[in-house]
Each structure stands twice: as structure tokens, then as C-alpha cells.
NUBAZA-186157 format. One record per residue (C-alpha): z, x, y; residue number from 1. Coordinates in steps of 0.2 Angstrom, whole numbers, plus 5000, padded with zeros to 4 digits. Layout:
// NUBAZA-186157
    w    u    v resi
    Z    X    Y  NUM
...
END
This chain:
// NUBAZA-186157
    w    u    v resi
 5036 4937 5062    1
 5029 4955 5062    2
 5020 4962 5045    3
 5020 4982 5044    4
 5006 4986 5033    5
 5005 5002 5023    6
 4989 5005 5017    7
 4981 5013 5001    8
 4971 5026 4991    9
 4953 5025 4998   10
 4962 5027 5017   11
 4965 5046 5017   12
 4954 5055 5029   13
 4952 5076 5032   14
 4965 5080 5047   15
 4974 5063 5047   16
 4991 5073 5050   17
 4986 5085 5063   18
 4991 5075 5078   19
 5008 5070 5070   20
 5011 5089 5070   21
 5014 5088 5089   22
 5029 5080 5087   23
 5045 5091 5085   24
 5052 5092 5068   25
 5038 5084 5059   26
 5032 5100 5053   27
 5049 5103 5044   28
 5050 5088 5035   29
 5033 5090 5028   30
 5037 5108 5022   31
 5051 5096 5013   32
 5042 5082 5008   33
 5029 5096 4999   34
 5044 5104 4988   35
 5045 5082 4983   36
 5028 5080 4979   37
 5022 5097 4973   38
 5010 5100 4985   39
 5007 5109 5001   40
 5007 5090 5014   41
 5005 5100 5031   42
 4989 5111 5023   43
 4981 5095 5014   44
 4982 5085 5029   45
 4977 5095 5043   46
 4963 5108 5033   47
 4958 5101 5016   48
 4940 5095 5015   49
 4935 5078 5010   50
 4932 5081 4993   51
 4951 5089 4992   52
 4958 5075 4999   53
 4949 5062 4986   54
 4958 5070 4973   55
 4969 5057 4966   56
 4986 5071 4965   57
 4983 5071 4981   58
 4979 5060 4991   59
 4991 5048 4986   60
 5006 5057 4991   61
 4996 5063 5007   62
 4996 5044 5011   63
 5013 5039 5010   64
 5019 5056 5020   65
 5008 5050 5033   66
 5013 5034 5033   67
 5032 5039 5032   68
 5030 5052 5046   69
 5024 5038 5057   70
 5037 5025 5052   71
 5049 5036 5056   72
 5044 5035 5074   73
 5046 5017 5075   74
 5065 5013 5068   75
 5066 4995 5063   76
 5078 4986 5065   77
 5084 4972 5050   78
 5088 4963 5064   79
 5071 4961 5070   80
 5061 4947 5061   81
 5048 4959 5049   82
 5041 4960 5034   83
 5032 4976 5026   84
 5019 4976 5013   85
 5009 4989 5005   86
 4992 4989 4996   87
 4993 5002 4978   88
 5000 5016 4981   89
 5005 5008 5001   90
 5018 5000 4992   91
 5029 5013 4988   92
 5028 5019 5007   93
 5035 5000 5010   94
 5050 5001 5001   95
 5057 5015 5011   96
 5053 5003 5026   97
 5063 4990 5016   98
 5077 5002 5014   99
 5075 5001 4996  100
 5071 5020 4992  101
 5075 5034 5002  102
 5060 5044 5008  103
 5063 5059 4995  104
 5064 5049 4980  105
 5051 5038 4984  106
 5039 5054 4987  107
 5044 5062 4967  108
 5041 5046 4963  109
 5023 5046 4972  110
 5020 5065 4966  111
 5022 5061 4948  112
 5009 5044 4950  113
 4997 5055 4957  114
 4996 5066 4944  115
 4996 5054 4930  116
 4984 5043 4936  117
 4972 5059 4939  118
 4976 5063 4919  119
 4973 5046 4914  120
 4957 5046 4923  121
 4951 5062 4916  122
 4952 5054 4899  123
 4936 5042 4900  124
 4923 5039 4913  125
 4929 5024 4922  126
 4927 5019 4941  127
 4925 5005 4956  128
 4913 4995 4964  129
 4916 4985 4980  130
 4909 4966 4976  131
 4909 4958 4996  132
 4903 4940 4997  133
 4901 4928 4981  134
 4913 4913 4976  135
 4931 4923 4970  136
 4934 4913 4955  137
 4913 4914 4951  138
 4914 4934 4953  139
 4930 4939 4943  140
 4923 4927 4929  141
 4908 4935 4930  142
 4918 4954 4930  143
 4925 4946 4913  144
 4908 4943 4904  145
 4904 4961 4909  146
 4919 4970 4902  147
 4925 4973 4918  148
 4940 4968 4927  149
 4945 4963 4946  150
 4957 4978 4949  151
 4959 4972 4968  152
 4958 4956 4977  153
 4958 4961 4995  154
 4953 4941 5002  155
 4939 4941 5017  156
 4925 4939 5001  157
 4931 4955 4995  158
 4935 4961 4977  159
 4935 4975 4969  160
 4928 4978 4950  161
 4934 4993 4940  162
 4932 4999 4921  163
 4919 5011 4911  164
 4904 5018 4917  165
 4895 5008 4906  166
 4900 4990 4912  167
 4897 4996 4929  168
 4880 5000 4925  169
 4879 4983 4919  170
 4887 4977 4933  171
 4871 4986 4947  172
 4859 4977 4937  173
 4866 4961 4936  174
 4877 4957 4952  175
 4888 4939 4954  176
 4876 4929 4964  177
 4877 4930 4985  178
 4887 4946 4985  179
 4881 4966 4987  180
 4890 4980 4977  181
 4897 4996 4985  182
 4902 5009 4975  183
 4917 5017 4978  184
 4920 5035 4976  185
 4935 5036 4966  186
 4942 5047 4951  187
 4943 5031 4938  188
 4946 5013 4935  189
 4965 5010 4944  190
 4977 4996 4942  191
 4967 4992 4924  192
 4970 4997 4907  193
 4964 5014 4909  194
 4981 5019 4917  195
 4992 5012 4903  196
 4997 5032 4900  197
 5002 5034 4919  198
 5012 5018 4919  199
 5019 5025 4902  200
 5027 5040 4912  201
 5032 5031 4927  202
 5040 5021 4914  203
 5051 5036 4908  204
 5055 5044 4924  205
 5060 5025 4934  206
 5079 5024 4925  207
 5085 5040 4937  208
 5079 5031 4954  209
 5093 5023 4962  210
 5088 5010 4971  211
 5095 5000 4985  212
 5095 4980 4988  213
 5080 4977 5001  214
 5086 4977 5019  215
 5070 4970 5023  216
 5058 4957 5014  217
 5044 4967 5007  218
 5028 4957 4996  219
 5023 4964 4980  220
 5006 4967 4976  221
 5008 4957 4960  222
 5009 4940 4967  223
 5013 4940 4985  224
 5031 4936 4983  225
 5047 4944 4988  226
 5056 4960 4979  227
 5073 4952 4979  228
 5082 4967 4970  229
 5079 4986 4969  230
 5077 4986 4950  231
 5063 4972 4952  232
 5055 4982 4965  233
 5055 4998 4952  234
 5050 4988 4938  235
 5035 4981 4949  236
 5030 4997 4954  237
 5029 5005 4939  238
 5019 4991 4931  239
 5008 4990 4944  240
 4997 5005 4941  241
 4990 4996 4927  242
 4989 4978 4935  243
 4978 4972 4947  244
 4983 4972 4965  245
 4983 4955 4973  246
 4982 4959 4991  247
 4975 4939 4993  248
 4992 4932 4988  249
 5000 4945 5001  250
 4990 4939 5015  251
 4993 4922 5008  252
 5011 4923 5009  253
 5010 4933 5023  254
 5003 4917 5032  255
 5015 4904 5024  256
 5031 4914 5032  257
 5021 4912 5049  258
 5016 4932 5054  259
 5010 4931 5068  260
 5003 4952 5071  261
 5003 4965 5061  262
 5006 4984 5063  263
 4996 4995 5050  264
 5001 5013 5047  265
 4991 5026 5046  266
 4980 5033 5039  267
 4976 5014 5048  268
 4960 5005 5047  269
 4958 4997 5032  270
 4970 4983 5030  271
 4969 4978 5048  272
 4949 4977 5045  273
 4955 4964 5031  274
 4968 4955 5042  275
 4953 4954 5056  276
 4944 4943 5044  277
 4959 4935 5038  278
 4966 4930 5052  279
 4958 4923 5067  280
 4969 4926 5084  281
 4983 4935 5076  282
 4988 4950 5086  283
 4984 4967 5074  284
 4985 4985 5081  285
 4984 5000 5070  286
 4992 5017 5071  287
 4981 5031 5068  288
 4990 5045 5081  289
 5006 5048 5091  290
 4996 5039 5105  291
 4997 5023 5095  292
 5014 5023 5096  293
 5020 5016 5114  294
 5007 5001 5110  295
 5018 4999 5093  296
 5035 5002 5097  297
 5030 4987 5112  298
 5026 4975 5097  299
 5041 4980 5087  300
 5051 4978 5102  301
 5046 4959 5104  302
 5050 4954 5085  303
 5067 4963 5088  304
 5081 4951 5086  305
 5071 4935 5081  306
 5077 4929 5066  307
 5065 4911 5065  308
 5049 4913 5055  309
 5038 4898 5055  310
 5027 4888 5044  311
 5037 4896 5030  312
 5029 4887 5013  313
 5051 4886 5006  314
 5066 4889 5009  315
 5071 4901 4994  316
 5062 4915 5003  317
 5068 4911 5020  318
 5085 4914 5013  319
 5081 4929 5004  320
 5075 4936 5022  321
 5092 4932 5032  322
 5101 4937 5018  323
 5092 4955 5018  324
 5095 4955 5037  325
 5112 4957 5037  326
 5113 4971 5022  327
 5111 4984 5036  328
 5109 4988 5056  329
 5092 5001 5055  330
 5080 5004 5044  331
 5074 5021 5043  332
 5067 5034 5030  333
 5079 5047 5035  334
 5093 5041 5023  335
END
């Protein structure tokens, strides 16, 4: 099985979309996408500094664009034996690879999270510190006793702590034992608490989405398992902006329904740096630019058709894949 990873805030970088410009009709949807999300994609991803790009308004939907403009290129097939996972914000560019929201409704959906979790940031003075090594269990107790909560288990010794400046002070001066801290340069303290206003507004906006039955399997960042149902996948990302995001249990499940190499879409880097660690011998390949794509359409190619996963960990999912399979022929972002 074949995962395509979407990856997350953090990822962006100045000029990510400059290359993608090169193919035609890429310019055109962005000047389309822009009029979703509210602000100018082709200006923020081929001139804005790094600072711009940080902002939370915008780098979120500059993420998914990117990743969006790239899937585009690639046209799964729901015949071909995928799965699609996205880490944060990644997750809403996976379900338009599922087939579960079209790319337009998917990128209001985006534009409006940006901005409320840039409001519910400005609120207190929150933020996020890498905690790499350390026993899992031993650091997010010891997250706890400071106030402060494990707002991302990315596997591969890494987790990362987020809440008030305060705790994270505490945090520097009193590290969980055998780990080193790296502070993250961030707006405030995401998938916590302190975004209980933006999930509020997700909230009230999520009944106009209309969304489609996955054609694909795509794993949640909650617990690792399978969206079965468009509503679930809406509910789940609406709640997930105050919830922490489990990217272990992804990697875990990931493993159980025998993936075997992983695509990542740009901005790429980040999750196949995590999958690296992962997963000894698997075959991983990132997209960065339109020269990535021979090399990724040549591994899409080769999952094409096969409908056998292995080392599945139960049948109930397994199911749910074939079942989703036969939903639709192509899976694209077009619709």
C-alpha cells in the first residue's frame, strides 16, 4: 500500500509555489483558489518573506494550495491501493485526495481556520516547544505537571508541548529527562484549549459543507483510524483544532495496513523526515517541485490496481478500503 502524506503548519517556506507556476493553468486556479481563501496564494507563495508566510491566516491555506496544486498532477486512481493522511491543517488537503471535499469548499474551509486560530492566538501568549528524545509516556506526564499539554505526538522521540508562556518557561528550566527542547516559532498554542474560539466557528460554519462518502481510506489525526463517512470526517476536523494531533497512531496504523512507501506533498520534508525514522527500508520520496513528479507519478503507477494490503491489524478496515474503492474511478481535486 501507498500512503500520500499531506504535511502541516511549520512546513511552509518563501517561494514554495514558484516552480508550480510553470505549469500551465496553475496560475489560474490560484488567482481561484485566492477569491476561496481570501488571500492573494500566487503573491504569498512566490514573493512573501518568511515572516509573512509564518502568519497563521496564511500559511495555512498557502499549505493546502500547494499541496492541492501538486495532487492535481498525480490523478489517483481508487483503484490503486492508497491511503492519504494529513498532519493539522495537512488533513483537510487529504480529504480532497479522499474525495471527500471538493478543492473550493475545502479551501473556505481552510481560509476561515486560518484566521480563527490567528484570533484565538492573539488572545493570550501561548506557544510550542519541540521535546525530541525522552520516554513518550515519561514526557507528556511530565508536560501535565507543568500545565502544559502534548499538542502533537509526531513518533521518532518526538512530541510537541504547547500552552502559556508561563508553563513554557517552566518547561526550559525543568526539561523531561534525556530529551533537548526546541522552540518552535509559532503564533500560539494549537490543537489545545486555547483554540476552543476557532473550533467554536468551525463549528458554525461546518453544517453548509457538503460532504461526500471517502473514495479513499484517509487516517484521522485523532486516533489513527479511518474516516468512514463525510460527516465524521467534518465533525473530526472541526474538533481537531482544539485536540492534539496524534500523528503516532497514524504511522501506527499506517504500518498495521502494510504501507510499504510513502509520497509526501509539498511543501515536503517534514513527515518524510518522521517516516525515515519510522520506518526502516520503506521506500519514501517527497515532492518539492514539478521535477518531482516523474519520480512520483512512477510510484503511483506501481500501487495502481493492487487491491491487497498486508499485515492489516483487522478486517473492519480492510473492508471499509474495498468498499471506498469501488465508490468512484479517479480521484481528483477538480470536482
Amino acid at each position: 500500500m501507498l500512503a500520500i502524506l499531506a504535511p502541516g503548519q511549520g512546513a511552509q517556506t518563501p517561494g514554495q509555489l514558484r516552480p508550480w507556476l510553470e505549469i500551465a493553468g496553475v496560475e489560474a486556479r490560484l488567482r481561484w483558489w485566492s477569491a476561496a481563501v481570501g488571500i492573494d496564494l500566487v503573491d504569498a507563495g512566490c514573493n512573501a518573506s518568511t515572516d509573512t508566510i509564518r502568519d497563521t491566516a496564511i500559511a495555512q491555506p498557502l499549505i493546502v494550495a500547494t499541496g492541492l496544486i501538486a495532487a492535481e498532477q498525480l490523478s489517483l486512481s481508487s483503484s490503486g491501493n492508497f491511503l492519504v493522511a494529513g498532519h493539522s491543517v495537512g488533513e483537510i488537503t487529504a480529504s480532497v485526495l479522499a474525495g471527500t471535499l471538493d478543492a473550493e469548499s475545502a479551501l473556505v474551509f481552510v481560509g476561515l481556520r486560518g484566521r480563527a486560530m490567528a484570533e484565538a492566538s492573539a488572545g493570550t501568549v501561548t506557544g510550542m516547544t519541540v521535546v525530541l528524545g525522552g520516554e513518550p509516556d515519561a514526557v507528556t506526564d511530565h508536560l501535565e505537571q507543568l500545565g502544559l499539554t502534548a499538542a502533537n505526538r509526531n513518533g521518532a522521540g518526538q512530541i510537541v508541548a504547547a500552552g502559556s508562556a508561563e508553563a513554557l518557561a517552566r518547561l526550559a528550566d525543568d526539561p523531561p529527562a534525556r530529551t533537548k527542547l526546541r522552540p518552535l516559532s509559532v503564533a500560539g498554542a494549537f490543537h489545545t484549549h486555547f483554540m476552543e474560539p476557532a473550533r467554536e466557528r468551525l463549528a458554525d460554519i461546518a453544517p453548509g459543507l457538503r460532504p461526500r462518502t471517502p473514495a479513499l481510506p484517509q487516517l484521522s489525526n485523532a486516533d489513527g483510524s479511518i474516516i468512514r463517512t463525510g460527516p465524521e470526517l467534518v465533525h473530526r476536523l472541526v474538533a481537531q483544532v482544539a485536540a492534539p494531533v496524534r500523528w503516532d497512531l497514524c504511522m501506527a496504523r499506517m504500518r498495521d495496513l502494510g504501507v510499504t512507501a510513502v509520497v509526501e506533498l509539498p511543501p515536503a520534508g517534514t513527515l518524510a523526515g518522521i517516516a525515515k525514522r519510522e520506518f526502516k527500508g520503506m521506500k519514501i520520496l517527497t515532492v518539492k517541485t514539478p521535477d518531482d513528479l516523474p519520480s512520483a507519478r512512477a510510484l503511483v503507477a506501481e500501487y495502481t490496481g493492487s487491491t491487497t494490503a498486508t499485515n492489516r491489524s483487522d478486517t473492519g478496515d480492510q473492508g471499509d478500503i474495498e468498499v471506498g474503492r469501488q465508490r468512484t474511478g479517479l480521484i481528483g481535486v477538480t470536482r
